[in-house]
gemmi code that builds the backbone of each chain (N, CA, C; Angstrom):
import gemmi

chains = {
    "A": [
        ("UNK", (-16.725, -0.179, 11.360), (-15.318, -0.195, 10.959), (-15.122, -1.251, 9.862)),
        ("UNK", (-14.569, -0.828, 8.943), (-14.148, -1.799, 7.458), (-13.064, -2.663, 8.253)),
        ("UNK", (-13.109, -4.094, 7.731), (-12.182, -4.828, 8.478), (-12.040, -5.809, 6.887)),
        ("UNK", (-10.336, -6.147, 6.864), (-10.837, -6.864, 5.490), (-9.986, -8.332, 5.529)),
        ("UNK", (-10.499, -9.183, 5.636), (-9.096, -10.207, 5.589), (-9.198, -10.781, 4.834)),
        ("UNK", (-7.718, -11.756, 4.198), (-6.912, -12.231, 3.205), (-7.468, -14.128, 3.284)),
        ("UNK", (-7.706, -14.384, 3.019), (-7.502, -16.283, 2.833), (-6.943, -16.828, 1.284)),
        ("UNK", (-6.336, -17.997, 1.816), (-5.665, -18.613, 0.345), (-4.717, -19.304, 0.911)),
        ("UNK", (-3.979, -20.155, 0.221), (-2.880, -21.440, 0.575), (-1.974, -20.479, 0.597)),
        ("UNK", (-0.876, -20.786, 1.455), (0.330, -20.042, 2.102), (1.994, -20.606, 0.880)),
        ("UNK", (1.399, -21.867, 0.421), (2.292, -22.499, -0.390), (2.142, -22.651, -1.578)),
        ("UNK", (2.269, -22.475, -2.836), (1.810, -22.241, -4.528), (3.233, -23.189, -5.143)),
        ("UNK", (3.015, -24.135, -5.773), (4.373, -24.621, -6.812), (4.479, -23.673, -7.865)),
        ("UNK", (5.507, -23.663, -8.016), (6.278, -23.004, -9.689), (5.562, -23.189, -10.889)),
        ("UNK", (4.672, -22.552, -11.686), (4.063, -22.590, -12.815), (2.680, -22.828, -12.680)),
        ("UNK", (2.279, -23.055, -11.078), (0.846, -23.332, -11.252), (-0.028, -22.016, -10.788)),
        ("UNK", (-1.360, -21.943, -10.246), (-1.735, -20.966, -10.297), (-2.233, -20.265, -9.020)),
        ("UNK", (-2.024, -18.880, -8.252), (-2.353, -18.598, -6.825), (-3.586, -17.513, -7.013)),
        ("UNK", (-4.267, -18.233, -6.009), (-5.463, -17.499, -5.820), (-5.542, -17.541, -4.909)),
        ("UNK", (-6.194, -16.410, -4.718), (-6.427, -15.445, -2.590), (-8.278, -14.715, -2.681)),
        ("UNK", (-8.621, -14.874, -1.505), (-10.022, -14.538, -1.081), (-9.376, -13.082, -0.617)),
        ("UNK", (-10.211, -12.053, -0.369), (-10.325, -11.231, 0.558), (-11.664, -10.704, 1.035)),
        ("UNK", (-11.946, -11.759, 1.991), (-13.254, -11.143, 2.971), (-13.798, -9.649, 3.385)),
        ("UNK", (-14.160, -9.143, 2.785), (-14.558, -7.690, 3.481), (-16.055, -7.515, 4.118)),
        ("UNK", (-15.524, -7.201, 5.522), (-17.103, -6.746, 6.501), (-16.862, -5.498, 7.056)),
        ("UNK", (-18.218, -4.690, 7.683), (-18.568, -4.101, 7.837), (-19.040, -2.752, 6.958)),
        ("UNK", (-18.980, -3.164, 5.495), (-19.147, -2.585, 4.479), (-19.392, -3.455, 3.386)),
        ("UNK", (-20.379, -3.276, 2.683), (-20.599, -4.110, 1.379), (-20.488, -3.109, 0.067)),
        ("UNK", (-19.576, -4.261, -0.236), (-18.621, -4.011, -2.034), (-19.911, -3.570, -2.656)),
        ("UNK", (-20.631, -3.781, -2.706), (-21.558, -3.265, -3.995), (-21.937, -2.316, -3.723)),
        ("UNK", (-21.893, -1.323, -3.064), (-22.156, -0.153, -2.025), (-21.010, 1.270, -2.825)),
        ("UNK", (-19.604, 0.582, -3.048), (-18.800, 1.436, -3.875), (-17.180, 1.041, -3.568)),
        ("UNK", (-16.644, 2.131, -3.793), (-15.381, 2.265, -3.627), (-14.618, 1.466, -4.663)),
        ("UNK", (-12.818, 1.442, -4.694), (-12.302, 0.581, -5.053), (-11.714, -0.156, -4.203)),
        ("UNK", (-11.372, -1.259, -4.581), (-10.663, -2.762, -3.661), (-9.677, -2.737, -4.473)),
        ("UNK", (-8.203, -3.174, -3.880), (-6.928, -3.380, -4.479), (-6.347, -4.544, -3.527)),
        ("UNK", (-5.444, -5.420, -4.839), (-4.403, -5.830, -4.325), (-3.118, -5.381, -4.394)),
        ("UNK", (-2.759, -5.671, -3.319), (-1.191, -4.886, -3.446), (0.292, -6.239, -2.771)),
        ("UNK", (1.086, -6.041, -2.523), (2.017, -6.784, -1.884), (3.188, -6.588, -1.924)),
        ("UNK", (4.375, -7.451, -1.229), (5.220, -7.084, -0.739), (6.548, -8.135, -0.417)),
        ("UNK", (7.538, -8.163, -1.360), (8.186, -9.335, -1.414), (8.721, -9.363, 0.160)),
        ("UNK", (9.578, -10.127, 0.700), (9.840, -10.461, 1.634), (11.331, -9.394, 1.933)),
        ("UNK", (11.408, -8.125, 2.903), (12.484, -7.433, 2.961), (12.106, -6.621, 2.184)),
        ("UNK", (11.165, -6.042, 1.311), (11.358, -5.468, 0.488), (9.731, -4.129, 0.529)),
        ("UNK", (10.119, -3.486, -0.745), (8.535, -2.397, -0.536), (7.186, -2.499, -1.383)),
        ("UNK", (6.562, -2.026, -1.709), (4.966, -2.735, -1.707), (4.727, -2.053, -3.151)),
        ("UNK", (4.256, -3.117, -3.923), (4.281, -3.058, -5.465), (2.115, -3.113, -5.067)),
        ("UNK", (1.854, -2.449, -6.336), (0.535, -2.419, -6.718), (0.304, -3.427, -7.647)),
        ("UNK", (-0.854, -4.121, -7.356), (-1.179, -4.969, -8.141), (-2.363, -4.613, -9.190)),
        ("UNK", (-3.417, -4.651, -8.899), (-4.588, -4.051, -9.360), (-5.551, -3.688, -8.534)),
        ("UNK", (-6.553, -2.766, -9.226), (-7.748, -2.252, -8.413), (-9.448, -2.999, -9.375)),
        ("UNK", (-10.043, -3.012, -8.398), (-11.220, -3.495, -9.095), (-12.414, -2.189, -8.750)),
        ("UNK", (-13.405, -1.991, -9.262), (-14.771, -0.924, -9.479), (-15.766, -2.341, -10.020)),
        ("UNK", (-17.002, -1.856, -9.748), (-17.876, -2.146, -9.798), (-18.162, -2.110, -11.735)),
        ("UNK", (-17.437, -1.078, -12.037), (-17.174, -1.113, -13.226), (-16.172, -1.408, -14.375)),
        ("UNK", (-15.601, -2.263, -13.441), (-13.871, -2.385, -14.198), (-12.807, -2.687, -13.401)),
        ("UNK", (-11.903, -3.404, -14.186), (-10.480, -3.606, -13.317), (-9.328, -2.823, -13.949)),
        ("UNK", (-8.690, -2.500, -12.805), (-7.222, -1.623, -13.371), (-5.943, -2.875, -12.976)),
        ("UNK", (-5.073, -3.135, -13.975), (-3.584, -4.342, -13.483), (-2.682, -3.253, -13.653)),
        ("UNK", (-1.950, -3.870, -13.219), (-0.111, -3.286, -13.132), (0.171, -3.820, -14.338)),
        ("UNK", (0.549, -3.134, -15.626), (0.844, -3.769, -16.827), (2.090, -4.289, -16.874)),
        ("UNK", (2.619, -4.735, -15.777), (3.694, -5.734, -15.968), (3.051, -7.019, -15.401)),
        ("UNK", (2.160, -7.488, -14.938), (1.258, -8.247, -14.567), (0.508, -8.802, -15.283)),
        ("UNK", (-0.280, -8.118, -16.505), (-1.901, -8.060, -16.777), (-2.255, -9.608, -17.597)),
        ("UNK", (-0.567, -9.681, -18.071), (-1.346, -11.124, -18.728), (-1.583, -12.471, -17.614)),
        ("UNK", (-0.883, -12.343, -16.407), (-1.130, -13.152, -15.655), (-2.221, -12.921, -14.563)),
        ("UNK", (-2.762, -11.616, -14.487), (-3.438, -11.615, -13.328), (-4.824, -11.594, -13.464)),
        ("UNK", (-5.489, -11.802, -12.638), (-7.314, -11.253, -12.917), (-7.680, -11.025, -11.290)),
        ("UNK", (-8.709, -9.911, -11.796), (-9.070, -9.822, -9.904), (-10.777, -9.629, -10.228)),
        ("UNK", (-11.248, -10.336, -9.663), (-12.587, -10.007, -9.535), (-13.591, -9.929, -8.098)),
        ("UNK", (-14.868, -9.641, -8.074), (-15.716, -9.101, -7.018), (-16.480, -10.171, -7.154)),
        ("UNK", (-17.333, -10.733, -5.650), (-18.174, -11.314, -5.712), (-19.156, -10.382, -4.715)),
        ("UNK", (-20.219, -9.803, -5.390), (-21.107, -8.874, -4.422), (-21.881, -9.864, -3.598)),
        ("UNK", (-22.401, -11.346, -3.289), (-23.192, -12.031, -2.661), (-22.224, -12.230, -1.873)),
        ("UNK", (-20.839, -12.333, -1.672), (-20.044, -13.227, -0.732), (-19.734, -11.858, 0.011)),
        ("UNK", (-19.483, -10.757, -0.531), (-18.897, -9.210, -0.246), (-17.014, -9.688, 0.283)),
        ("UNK", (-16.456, -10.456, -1.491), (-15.139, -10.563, -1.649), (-15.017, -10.261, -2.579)),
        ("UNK", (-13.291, -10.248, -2.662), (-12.555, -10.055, -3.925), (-11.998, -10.577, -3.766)),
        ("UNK", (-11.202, -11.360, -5.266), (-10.688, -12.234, -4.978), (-9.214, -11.965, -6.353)),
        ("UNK", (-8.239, -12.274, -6.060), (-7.112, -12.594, -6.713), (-6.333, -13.599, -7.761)),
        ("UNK", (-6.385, -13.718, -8.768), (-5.575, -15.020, -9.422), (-4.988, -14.646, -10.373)),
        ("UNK", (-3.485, -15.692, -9.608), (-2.191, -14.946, -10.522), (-1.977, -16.296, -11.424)),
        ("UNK", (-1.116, -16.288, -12.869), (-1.161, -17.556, -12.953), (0.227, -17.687, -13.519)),
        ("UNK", (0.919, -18.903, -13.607), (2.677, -19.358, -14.287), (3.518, -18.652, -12.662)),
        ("UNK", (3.110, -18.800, -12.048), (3.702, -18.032, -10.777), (5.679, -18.672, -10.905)),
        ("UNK", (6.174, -18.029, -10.516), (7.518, -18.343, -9.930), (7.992, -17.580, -8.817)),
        ("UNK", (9.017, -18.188, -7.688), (9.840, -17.290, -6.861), (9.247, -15.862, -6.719)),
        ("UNK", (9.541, -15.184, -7.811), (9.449, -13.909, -7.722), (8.363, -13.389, -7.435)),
        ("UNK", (6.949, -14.178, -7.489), (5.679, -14.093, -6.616), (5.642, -14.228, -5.141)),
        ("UNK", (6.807, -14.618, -4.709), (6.915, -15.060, -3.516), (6.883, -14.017, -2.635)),
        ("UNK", (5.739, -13.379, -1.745), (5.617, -12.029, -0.861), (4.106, -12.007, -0.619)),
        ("UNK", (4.408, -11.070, 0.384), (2.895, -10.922, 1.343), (1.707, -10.336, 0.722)),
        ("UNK", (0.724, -10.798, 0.334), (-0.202, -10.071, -0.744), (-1.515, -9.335, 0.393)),
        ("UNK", (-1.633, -8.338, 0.308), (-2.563, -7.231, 1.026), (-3.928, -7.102, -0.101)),
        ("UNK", (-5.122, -6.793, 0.289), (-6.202, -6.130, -0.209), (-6.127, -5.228, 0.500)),
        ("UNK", (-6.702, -4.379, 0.003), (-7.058, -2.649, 0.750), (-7.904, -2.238, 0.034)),
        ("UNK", (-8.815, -0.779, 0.801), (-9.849, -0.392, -0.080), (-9.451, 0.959, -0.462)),
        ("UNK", (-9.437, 1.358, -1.716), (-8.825, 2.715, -2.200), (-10.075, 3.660, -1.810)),
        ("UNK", (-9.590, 4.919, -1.693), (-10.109, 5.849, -1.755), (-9.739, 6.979, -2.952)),
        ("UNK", (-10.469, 7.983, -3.235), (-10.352, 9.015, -4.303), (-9.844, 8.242, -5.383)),
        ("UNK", (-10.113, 7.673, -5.695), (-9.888, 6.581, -7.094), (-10.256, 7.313, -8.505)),
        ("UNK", (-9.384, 7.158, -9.325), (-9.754, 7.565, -10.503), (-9.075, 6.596, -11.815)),
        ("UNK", (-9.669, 5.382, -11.812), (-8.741, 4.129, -12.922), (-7.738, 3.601, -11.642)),
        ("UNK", (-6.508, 3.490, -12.370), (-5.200, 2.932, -11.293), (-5.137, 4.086, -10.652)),
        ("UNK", (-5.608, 5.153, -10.043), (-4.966, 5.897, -9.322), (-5.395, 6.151, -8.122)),
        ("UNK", (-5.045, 5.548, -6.885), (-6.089, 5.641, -5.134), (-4.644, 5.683, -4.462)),
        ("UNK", (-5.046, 5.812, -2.846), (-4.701, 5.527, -2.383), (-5.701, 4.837, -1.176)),
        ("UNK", (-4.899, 4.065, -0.247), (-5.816, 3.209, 0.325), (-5.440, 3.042, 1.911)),
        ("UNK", (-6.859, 2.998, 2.102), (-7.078, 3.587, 4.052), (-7.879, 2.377, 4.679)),
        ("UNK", (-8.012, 1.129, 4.295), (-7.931, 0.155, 4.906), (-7.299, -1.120, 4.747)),
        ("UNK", (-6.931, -1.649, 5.286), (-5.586, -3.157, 4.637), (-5.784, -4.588, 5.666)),
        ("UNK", (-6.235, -5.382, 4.616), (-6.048, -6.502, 5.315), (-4.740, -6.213, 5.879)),
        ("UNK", (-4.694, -8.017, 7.007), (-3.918, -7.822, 7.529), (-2.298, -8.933, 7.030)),
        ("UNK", (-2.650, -9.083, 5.502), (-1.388, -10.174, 4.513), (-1.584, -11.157, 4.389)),
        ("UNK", (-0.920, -11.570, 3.211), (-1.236, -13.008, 3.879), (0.476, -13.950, 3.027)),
        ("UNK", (1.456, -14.383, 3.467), (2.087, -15.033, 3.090), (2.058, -15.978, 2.251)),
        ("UNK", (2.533, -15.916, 0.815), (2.409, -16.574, -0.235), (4.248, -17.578, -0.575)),
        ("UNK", (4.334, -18.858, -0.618), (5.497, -18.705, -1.044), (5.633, -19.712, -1.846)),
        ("UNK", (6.006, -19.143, -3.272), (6.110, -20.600, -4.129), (7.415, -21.037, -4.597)),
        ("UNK", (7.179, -22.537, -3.921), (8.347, -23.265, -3.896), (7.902, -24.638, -4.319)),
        ("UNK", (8.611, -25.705, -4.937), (8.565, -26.897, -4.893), (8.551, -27.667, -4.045)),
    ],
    "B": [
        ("UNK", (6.431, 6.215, -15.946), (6.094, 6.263, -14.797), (6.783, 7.085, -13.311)),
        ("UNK", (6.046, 7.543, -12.443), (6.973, 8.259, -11.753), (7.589, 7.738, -10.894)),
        ("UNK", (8.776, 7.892, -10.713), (9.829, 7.221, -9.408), (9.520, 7.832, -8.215)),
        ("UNK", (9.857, 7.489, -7.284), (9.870, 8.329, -5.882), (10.871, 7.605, -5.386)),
        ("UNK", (11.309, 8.783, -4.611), (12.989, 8.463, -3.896), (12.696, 9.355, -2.665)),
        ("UNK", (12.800, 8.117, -1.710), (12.650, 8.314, -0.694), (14.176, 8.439, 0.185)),
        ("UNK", (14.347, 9.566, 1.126), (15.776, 9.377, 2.137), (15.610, 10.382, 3.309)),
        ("UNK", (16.170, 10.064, 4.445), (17.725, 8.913, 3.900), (16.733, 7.438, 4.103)),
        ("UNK", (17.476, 6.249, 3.492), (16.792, 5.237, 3.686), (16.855, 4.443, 5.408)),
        ("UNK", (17.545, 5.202, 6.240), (17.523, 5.055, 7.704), (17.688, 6.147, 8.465)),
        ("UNK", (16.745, 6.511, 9.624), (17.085, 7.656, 10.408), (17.163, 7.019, 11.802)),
        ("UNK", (18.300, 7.453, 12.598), (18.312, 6.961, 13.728), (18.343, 8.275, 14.490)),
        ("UNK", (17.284, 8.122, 15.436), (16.787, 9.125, 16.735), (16.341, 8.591, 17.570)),
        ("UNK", (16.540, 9.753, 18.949), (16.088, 9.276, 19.748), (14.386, 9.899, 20.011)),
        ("UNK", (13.512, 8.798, 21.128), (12.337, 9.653, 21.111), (12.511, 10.739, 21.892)),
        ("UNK", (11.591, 11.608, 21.236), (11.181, 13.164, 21.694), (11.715, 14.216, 20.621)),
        ("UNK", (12.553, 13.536, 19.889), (13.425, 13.974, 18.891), (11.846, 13.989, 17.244)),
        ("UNK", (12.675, 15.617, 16.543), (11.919, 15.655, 15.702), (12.559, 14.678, 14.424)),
        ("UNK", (11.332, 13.923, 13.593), (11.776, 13.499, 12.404), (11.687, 13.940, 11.334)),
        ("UNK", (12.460, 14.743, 9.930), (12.083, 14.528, 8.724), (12.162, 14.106, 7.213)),
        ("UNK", (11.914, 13.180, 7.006), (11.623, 12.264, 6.279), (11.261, 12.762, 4.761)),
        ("UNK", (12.365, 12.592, 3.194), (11.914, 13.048, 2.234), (11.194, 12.253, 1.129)),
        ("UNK", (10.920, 12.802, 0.535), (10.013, 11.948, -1.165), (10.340, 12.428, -2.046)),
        ("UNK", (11.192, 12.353, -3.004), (11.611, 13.254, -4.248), (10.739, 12.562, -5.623)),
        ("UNK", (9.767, 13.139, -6.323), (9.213, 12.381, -7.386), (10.499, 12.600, -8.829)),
        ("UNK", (10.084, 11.789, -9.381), (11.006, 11.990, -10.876), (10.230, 12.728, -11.825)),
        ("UNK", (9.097, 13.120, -11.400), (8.119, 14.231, -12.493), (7.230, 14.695, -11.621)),
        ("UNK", (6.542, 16.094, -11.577), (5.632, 16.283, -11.208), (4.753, 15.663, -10.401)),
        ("UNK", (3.851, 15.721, -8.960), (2.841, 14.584, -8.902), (1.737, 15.655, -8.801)),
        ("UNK", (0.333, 15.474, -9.775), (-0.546, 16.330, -9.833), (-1.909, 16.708, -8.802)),
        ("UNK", (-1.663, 17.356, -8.282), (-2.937, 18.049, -7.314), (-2.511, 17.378, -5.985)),
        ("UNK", (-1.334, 17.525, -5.883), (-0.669, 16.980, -4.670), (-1.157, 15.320, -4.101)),
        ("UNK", (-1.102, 14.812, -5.084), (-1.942, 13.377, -4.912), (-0.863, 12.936, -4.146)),
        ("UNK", (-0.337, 12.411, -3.024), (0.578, 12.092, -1.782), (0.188, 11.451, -0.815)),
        ("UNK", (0.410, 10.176, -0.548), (0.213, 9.998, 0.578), (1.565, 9.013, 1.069)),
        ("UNK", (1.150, 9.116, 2.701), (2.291, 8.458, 3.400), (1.515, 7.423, 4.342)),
        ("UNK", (2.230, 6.371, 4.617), (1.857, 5.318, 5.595), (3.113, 4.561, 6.011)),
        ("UNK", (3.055, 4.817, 7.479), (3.589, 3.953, 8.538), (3.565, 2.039, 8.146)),
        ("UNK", (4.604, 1.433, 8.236), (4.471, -0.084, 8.146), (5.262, -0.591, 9.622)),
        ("UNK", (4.688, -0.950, 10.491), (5.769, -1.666, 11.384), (5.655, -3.045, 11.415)),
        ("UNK", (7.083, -3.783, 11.893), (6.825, -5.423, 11.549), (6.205, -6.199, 11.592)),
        ("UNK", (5.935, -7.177, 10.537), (5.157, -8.013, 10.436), (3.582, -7.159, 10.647)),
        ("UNK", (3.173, -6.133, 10.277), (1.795, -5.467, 10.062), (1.712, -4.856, 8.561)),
        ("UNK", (0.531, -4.396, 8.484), (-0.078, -3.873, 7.176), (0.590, -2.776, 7.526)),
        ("UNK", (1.010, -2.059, 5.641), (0.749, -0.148, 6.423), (-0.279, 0.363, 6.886)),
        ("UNK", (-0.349, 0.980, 7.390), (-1.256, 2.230, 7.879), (-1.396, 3.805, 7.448)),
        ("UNK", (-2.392, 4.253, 7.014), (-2.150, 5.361, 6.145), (-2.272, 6.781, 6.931)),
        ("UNK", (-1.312, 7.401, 7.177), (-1.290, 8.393, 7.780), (-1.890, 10.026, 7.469)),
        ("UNK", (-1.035, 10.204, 5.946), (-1.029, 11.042, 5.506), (-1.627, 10.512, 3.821)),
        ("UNK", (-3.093, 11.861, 3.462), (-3.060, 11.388, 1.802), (-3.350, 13.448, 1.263)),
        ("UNK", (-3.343, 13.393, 0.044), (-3.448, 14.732, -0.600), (-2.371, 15.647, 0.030)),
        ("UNK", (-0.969, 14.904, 0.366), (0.159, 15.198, 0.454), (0.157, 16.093, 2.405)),
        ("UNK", (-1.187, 16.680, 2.658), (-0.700, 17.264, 4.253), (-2.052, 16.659, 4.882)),
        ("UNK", (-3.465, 16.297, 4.392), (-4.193, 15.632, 4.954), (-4.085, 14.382, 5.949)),
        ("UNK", (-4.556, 14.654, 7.176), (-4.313, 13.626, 8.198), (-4.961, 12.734, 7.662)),
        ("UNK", (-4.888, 11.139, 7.874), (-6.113, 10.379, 7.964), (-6.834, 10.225, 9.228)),
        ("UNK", (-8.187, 9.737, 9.509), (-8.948, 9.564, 10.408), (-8.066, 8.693, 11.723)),
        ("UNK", (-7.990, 9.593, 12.994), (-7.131, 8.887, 14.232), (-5.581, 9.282, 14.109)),
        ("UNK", (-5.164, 9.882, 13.331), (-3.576, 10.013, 13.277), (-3.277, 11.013, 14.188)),
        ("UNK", (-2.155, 11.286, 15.006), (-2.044, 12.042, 16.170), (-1.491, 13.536, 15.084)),
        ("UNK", (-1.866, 14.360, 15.781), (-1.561, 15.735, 15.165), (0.632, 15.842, 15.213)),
        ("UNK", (0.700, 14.824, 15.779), (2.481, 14.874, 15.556), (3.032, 14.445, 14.161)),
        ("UNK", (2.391, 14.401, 13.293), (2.648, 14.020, 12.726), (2.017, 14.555, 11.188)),
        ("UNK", (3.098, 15.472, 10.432), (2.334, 16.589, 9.425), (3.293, 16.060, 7.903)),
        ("UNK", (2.604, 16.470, 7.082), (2.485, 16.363, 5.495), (3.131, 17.637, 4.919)),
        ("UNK", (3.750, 18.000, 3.813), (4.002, 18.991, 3.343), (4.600, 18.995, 1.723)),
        ("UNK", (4.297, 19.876, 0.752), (5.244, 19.846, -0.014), (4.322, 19.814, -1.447)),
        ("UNK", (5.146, 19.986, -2.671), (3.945, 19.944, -3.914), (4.957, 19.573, -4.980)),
        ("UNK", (4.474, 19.615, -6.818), (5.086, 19.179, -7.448), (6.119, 18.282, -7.164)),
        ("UNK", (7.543, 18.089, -6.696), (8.681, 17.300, -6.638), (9.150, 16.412, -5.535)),
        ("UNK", (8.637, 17.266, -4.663), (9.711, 17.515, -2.850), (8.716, 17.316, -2.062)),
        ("UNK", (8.270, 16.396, -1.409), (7.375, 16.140, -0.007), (7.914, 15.472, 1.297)),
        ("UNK", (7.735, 16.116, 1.877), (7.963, 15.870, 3.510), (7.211, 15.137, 4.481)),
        ("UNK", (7.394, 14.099, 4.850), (6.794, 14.087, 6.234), (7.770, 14.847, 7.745)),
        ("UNK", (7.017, 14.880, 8.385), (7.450, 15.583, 9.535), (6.695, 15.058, 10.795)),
        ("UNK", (7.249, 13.912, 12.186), (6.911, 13.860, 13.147), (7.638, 14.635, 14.024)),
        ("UNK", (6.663, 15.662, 14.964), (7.360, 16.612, 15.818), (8.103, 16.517, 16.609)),
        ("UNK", (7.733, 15.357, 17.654), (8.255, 14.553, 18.443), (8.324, 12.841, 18.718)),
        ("UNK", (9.190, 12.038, 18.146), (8.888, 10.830, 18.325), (8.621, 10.279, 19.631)),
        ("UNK", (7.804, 9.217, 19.422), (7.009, 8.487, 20.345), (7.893, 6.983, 20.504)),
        ("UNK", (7.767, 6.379, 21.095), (8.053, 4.979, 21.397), (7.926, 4.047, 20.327)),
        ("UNK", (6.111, 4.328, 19.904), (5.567, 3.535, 18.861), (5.719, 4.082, 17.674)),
        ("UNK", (6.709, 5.407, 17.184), (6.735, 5.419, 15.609), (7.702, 5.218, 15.319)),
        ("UNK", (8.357, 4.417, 16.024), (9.861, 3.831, 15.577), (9.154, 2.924, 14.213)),
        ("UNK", (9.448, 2.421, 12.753), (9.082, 2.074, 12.389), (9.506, 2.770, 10.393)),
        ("UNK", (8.561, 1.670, 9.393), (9.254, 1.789, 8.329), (8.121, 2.715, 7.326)),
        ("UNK", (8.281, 3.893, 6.742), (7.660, 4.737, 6.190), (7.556, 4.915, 4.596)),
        ("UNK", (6.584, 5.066, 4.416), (6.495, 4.772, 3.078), (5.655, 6.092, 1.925)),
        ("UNK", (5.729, 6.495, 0.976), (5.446, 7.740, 0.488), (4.673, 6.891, -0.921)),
        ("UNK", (3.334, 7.397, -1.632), (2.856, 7.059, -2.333), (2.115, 8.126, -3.081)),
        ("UNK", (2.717, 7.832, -4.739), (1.901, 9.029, -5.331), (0.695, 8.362, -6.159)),
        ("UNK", (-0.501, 9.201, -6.219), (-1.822, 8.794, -6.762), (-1.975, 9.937, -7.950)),
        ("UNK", (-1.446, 10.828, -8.575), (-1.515, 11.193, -9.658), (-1.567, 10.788, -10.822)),
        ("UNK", (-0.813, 9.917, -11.023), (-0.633, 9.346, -12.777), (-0.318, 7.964, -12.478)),
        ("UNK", (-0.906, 6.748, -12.209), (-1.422, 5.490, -11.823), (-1.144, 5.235, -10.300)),
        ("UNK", (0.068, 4.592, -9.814), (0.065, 5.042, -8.629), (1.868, 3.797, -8.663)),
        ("UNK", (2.613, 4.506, -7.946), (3.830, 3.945, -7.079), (4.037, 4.362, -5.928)),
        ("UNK", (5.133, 3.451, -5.426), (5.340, 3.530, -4.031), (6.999, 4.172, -3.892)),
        ("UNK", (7.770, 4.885, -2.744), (8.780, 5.312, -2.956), (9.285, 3.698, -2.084)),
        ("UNK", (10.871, 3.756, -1.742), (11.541, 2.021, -1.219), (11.521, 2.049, 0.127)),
        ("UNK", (10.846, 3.737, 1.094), (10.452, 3.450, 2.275), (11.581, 4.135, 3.146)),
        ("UNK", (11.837, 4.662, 4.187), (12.812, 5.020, 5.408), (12.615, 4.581, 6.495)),
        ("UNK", (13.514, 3.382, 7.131), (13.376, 3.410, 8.139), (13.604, 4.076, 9.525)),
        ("UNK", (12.973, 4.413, 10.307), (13.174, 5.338, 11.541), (13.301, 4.287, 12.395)),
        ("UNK", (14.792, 4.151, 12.946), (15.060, 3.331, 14.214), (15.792, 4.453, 15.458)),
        ("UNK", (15.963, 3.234, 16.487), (15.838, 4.076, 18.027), (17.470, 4.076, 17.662)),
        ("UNK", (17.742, 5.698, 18.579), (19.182, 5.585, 18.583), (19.802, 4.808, 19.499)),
    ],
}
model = gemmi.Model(1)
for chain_id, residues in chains.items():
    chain = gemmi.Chain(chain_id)
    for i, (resn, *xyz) in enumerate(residues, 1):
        res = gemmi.Residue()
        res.name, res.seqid = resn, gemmi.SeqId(i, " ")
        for name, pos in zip(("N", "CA", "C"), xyz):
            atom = gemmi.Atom()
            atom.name, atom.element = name, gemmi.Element(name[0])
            atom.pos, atom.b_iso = gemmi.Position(*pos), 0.0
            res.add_atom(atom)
        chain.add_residue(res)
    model.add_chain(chain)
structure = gemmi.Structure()
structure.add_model(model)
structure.setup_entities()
């Protein structure tokens, strides 16, 4: 069973920069598929962030200048970094692993289980 | 990009009672790229439904997919205890969005 969890500081200041782990076991990333981040402001519904391939990353082009997501195949993570963060970063950030992927386009059938981000002073 | 409009944005039933639940896209979504997933509080979604009527692996047969180009449905036959909860519709055709979700609460 794919099991994937989230690590990273729960608290980020205004303008600096958030970065998140996502552990994935019982399956190793270099093996295939796509990995995504996704998330979810607080009350609210679940925005796509980007997907990563073995061959490439896909961003949400309202994102792309701040974000980067990359793979580490020895650790079997991915990992997240957003950067100039404000408020409006403030929400639960998910990895999941896409399936039928084609560029930005999956949907996804396993999900960490969040992880609360909130940047404040 | 395509919108999805999801309603009504609350359904209140009771269990045993059938639910159904819409997705209206703002264009086309191609080769029925659809899927739906269950979110209940404080959890991840869970993906129920993808290629618009495809179960995912473990999903109880109460619970069916329908619909093409514009108009997609979910449909639980009979609610359960545990699908009280917040639903969510996602198209994978042309990059990918999410619709703003329906919640199904107990009457």
């Amino acid at each position: 069973q794919v099991q994937l969890q989230e690590s990273g500081p729960g608290l980020v200041k205004p303008s600096e920069t958030l970065s998140l782990t996502c552990g994935v076991s019982g399956y190793s990333i270099r093996s295939g598929y796509y990995w995504a981040w996704l998330r979810q402001p607080p009350g609210k519904g679940l925005d796509w962030l980007g997907n990563i391939y073995h061959s490439g990353t896909y961003r949400n082009s309202s994102l792309e200048s701040r974000l980067t997501i990359s793979m580490d195949t020895s650790k079997n993570q991915v990992s997240l970094t957003l950067k100039s963060v404000t408020a409006a970063d403030t929400a639960v950030y998910y990895c999941a692993r896409g399936r039928y992927c084609n560029g930005d386009s999956c949907f996804f059938d396993f999900w960490g289980q969040g992880i609360l981000v909130t940047v404040s002073s | 990009e395509i919108v999805l409009t999801q309603s009504p944005g609350t359904l209140s039933l009771s269990p045993g009672e059938r639910a159904t639940l819409s997705c209206r896209a703002s264009q086309s979504v191609s080769s029925r790229y659809l899927a739906w997933y269950q979110q209940k509080y404080g959890q991840a979604p869970r993906l129920l439904i993808y290629g618009a009527s495809s179960r995912a692996t473990g999903i109880p047969d109460r619970f069916s997919g329908s619909g093409s180009g514009t108009d997609f449905t979910l449909t639980i036959s009979r609610l359960e205890p545990e699908d009280f909860a917040v639903y969510y519709c996602q198209q994978y055709g042309t990059s990918l969005t999410f619709g703003g979700g329906t919640k199904v609460e107990i009457k």
